[in-house]
TIDO-898388 format. One record per residue: residue number from 0; residue in one letter; y, x, z of N, C-alpha, C in turn. Coordinates in pm, whole numbers. Example, Ala and Ser with C-alpha at 12.3 -4.5 7.8 and 13.67 -1.06 7.14 Angstrom:
# residues 2
  resi  resn    n.c2    n.c1    n.c3   ca.c2   ca.c1   ca.c3    c.c2    c.c1    c.c3
     0     A    -569    1319     780    -450    1230     780    -330    1320     780
     1     S    -225    1285     708    -106    1367     714       3    1290     787
//
This chain:
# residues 192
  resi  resn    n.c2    n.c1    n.c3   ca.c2   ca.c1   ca.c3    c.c2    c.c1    c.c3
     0     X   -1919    -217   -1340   -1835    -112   -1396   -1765     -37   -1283
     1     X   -1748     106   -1295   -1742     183   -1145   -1572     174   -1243
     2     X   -1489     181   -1084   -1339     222   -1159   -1326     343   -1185
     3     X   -1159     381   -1241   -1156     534   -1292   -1190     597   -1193
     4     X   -1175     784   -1166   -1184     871   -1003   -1108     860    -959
     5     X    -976     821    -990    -871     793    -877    -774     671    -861
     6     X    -873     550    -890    -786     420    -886    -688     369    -776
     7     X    -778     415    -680    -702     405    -540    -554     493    -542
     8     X    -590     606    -548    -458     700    -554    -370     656    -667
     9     X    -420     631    -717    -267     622    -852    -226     481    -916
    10     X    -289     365    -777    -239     259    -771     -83     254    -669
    11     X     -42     165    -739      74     113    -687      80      59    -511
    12     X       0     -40    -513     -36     -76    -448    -164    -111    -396
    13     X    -262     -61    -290    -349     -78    -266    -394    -219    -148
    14     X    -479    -316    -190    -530    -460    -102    -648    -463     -82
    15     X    -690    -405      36    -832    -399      53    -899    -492     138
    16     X    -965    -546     159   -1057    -676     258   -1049    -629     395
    17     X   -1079    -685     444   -1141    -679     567   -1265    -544     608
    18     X   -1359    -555     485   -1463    -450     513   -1425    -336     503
    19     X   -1315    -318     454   -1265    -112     410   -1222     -94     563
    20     X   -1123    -209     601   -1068    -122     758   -1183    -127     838
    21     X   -1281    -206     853   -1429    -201     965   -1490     -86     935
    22     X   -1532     -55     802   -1622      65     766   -1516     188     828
    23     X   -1393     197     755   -1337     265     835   -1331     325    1006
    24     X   -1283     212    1063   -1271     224    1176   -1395     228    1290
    25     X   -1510     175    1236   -1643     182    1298   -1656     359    1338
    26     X   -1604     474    1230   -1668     576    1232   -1482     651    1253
    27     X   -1422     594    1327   -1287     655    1379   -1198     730    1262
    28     X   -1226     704    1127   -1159     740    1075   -1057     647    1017
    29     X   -1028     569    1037    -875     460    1038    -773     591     941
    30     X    -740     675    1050    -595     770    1012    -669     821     861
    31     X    -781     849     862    -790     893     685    -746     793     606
    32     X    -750     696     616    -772     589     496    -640     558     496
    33     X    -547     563     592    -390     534     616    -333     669     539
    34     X    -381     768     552    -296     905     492    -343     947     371
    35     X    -421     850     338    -457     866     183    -364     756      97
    36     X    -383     619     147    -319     502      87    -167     541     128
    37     X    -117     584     240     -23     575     288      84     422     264
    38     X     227     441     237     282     291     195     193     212      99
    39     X     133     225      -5      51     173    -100     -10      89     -47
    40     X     -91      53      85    -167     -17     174     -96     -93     194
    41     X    -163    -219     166     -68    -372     212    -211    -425     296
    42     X    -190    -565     341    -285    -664     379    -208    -764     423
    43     X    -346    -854     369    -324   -1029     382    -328   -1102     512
    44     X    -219   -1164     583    -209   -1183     695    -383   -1262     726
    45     X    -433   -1331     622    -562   -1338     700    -673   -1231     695
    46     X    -658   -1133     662    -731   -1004     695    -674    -958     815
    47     X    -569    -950     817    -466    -839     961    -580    -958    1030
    48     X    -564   -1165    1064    -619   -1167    1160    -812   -1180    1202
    49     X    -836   -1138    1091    -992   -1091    1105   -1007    -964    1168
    50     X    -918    -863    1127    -911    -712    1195    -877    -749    1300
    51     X    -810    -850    1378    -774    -870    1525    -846    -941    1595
    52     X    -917    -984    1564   -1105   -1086    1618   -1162    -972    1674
    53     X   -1167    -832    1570   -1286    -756    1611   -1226    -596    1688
    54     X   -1100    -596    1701   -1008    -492    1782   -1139    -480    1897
    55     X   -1153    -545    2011   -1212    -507    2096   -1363    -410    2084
    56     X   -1445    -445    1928   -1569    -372    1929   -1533    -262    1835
    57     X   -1440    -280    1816   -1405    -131    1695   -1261     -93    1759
    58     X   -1249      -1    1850   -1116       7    1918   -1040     107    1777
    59     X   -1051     142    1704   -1004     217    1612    -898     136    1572
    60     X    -904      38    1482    -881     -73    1445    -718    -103    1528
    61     X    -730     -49    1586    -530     -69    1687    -464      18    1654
    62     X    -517     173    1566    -413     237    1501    -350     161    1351
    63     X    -434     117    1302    -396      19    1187    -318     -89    1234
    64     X    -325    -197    1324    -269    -307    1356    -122    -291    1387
    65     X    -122    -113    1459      27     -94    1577     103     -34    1402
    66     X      11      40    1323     106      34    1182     196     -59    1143
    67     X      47    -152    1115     174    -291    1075     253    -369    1103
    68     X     221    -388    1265     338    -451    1385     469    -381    1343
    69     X     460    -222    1326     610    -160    1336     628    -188    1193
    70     X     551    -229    1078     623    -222     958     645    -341     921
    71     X     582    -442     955     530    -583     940     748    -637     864
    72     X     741    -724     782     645    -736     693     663    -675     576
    73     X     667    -553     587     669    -448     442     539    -422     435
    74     X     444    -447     502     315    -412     464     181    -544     428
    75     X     258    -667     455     217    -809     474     219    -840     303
    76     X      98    -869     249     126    -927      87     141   -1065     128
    77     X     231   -1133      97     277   -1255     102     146   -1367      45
    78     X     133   -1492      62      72   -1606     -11     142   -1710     -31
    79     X     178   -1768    -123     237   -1896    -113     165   -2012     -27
    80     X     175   -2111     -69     155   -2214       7     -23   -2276     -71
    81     X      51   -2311    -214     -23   -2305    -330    -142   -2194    -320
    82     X    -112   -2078    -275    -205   -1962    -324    -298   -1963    -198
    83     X    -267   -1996     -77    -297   -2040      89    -430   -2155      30
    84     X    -362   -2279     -22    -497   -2371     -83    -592   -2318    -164
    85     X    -524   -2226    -232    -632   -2184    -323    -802   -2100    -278
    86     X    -708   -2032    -178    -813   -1950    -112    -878   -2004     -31
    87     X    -848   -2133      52    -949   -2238     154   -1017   -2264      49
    88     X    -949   -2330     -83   -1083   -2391    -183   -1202   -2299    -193
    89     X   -1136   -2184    -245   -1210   -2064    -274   -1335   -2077    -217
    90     X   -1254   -2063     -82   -1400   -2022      39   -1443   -2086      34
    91     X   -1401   -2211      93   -1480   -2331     105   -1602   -2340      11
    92     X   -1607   -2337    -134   -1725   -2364    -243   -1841   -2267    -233
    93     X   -1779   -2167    -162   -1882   -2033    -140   -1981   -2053      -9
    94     X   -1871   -2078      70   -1944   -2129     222   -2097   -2180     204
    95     X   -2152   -2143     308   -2307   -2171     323   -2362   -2211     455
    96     X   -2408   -2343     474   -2435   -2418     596   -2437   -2316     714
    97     X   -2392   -2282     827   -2420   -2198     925   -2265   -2115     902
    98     X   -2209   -2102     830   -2145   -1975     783   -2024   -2026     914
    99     X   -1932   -1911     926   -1839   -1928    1015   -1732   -2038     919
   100     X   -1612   -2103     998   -1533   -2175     899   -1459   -2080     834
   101     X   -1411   -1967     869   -1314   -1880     783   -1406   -1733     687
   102     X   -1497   -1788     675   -1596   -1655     605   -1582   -1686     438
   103     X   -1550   -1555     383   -1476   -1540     245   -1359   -1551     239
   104     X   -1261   -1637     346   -1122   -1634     300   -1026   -1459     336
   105     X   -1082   -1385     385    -997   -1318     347   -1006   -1231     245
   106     X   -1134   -1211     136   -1188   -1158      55   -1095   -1269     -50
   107     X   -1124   -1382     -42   -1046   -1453    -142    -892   -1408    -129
   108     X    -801   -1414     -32    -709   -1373      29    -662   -1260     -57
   109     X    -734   -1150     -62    -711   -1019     -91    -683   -1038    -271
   110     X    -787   -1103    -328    -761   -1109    -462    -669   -1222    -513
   111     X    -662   -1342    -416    -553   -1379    -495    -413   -1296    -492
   112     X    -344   -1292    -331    -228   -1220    -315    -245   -1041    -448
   113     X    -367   -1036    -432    -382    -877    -558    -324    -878    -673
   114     X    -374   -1024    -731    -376   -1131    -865    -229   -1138    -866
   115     X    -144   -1189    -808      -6   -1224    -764      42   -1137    -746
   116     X      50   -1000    -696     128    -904    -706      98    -841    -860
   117     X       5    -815    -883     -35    -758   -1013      16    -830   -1146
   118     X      28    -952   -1140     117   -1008   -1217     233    -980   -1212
   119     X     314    -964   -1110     485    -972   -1106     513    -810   -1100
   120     X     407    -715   -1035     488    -546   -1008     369    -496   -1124
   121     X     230    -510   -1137     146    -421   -1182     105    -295   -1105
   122     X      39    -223   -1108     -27    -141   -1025     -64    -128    -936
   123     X    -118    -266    -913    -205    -321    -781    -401    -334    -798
   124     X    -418    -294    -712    -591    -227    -709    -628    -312    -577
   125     X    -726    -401    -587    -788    -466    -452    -857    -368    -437
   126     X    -966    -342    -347   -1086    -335    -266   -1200    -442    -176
   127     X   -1227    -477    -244   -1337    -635    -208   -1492    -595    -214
   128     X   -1552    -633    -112   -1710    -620    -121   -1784    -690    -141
   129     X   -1762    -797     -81   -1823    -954     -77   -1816    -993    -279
   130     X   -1969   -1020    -303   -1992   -1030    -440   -1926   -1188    -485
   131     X   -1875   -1293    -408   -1830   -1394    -462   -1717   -1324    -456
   132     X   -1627   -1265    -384   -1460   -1177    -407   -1438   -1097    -516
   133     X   -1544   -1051    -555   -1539    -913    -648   -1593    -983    -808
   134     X   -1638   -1081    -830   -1644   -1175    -934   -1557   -1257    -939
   135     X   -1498   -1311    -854   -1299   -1381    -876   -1217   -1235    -953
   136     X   -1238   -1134    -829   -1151    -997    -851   -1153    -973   -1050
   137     X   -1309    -972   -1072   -1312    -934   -1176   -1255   -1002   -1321
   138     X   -1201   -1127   -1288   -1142   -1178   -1366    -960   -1205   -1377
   139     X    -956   -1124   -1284    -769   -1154   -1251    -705   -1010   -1189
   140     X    -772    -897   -1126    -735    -797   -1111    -793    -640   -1130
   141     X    -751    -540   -1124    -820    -413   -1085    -899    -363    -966
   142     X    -997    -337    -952   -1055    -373    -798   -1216    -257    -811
   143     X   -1207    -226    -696   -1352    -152    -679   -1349    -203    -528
   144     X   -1471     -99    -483   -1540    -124    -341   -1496     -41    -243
   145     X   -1535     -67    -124   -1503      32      -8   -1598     145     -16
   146     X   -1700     117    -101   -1811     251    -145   -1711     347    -191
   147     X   -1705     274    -342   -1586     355    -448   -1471     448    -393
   148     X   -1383     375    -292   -1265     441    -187   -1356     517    -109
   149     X   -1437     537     -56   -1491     633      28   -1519     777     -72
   150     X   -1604     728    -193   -1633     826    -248   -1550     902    -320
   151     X   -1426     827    -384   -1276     842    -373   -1227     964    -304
   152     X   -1203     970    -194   -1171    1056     -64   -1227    1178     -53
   153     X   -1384    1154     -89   -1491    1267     -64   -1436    1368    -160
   154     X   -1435    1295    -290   -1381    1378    -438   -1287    1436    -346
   155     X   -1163    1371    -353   -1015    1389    -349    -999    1522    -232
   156     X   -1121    1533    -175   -1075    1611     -26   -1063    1549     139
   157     X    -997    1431      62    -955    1384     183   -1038    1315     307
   158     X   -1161    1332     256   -1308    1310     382   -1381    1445     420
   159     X   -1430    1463     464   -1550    1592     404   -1688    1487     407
   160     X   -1807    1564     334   -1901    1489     328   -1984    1399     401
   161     X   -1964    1517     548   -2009    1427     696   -1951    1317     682
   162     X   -1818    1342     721   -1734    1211     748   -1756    1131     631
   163     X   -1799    1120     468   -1775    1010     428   -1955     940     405
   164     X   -2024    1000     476   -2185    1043     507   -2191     911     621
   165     X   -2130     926     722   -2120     835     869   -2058     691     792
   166     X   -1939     702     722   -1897     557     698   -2004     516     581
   167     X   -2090     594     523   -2172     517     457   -2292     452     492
   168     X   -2334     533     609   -2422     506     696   -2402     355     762
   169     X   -2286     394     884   -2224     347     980   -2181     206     922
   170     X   -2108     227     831   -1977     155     834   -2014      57     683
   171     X   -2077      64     624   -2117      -4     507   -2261     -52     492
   172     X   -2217    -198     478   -2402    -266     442   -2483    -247     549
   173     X   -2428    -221     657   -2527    -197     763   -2643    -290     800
   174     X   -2632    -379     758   -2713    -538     782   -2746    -597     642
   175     X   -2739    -509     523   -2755    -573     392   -2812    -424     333
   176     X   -2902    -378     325   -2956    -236     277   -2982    -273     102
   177     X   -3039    -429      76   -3019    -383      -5   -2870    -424    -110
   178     X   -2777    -432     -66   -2661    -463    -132   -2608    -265    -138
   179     X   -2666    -229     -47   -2630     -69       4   -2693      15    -149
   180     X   -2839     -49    -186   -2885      -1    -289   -2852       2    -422
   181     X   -2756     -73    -462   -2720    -149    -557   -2653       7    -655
   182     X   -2593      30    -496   -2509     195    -559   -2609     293    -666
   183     X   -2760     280    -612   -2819     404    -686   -2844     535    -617
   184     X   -2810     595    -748   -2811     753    -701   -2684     796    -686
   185     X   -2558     784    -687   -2447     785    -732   -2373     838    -573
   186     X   -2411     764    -489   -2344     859    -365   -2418     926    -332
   187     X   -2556     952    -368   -2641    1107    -310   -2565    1209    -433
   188     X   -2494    1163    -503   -2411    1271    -585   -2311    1361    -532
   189     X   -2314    1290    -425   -2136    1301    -361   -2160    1340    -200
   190     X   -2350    1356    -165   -2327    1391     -68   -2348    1321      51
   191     X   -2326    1145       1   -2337    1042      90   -2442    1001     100
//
């Protein structure tokens, strides 16, 4: 199910994974995705430290980080302790022999802290890609893809087509074409 055209914008709060700031920042557009979400943009201290693993191959990625250093922690969605186990379990059951030890937790991360804000404020919208995140997502919050937010933007203005053309290219599924396919025809609608 695709979300409404402007879930992102006329969420409260926006919690996106790990993959929205990479796709982002792979193709230097970081400052779009910040001046679209503006305050609305939170993240899960274990996303901020996945975005800080990969600072050095995506130098983009340090206009986002020096954001949240100066705002930190108004921009930090909290986890309990409880909600911290939940998401090792999480991962953990998903995990697949070879896999890194922290792969899925910040996708889990994103939807529980989503789940947890969305319960107590409401108008909280994840962004999750990873299909075990986005099947938790789908049972506890509002949530689309970093596709969706891109194509989002394109609508809204706030990309032009090039630019949201490169992060679809670039910056999404680059190593999974066909998870890339899944979309359809739906971003050659839009240009992408």
């Amino acid at each position: 199910m695709l979300p409404p055209p402007r879930a992102f914008a006329d969420a409260d709060i926006v919690l996106p994974d790990a993959t929205t700031f990479m796709a982002f920042a792979k193709t230097d557009n970081m400052a779009d995705l910040m001046s679209y979400l503006g305050d609305r943009l939170r993240v899960t201290r274990d996303v901020l430290r996945e975005i800080r693993r990969h600072v050095m191959e995506t130098p983009d990625l340090r206009t986002f980080i020096a954001w949240v250093d100066a705002t930190d922690p108004q921009q930090i969605a909290p986890l309990t302790s409880q909600e911290s186990r939940t998401v090792f379990d999480l991962g953990r059951a998903v995990q697949r022999p070879g896999d890194h030890p922290l792969k899925h937790i910040g996708e889990f991360a994103t939807v529980v802290a989503g789940r947890a804000l969305h319960r107590s404020l409401g108008g909280v919208f994840v962004c999750v890609d990873d299909n075990d995140g986005r099947k938790f997502a789908a049972r506890s919050v509002p949530h689309g893809t970093t596709a969706d937010l891109v194509i989002e933007l394109v609508v809204q203005g706030m990309l032009t087509k090039a630019d949201g053309k490169e992060i679809w290219q670039r910056g999404l599924y680059t190593e999974n074409l066909q998870a890339r396919a899944t979309y359809g025809p739906r971003p050659a609608q839009y240009g992408l």
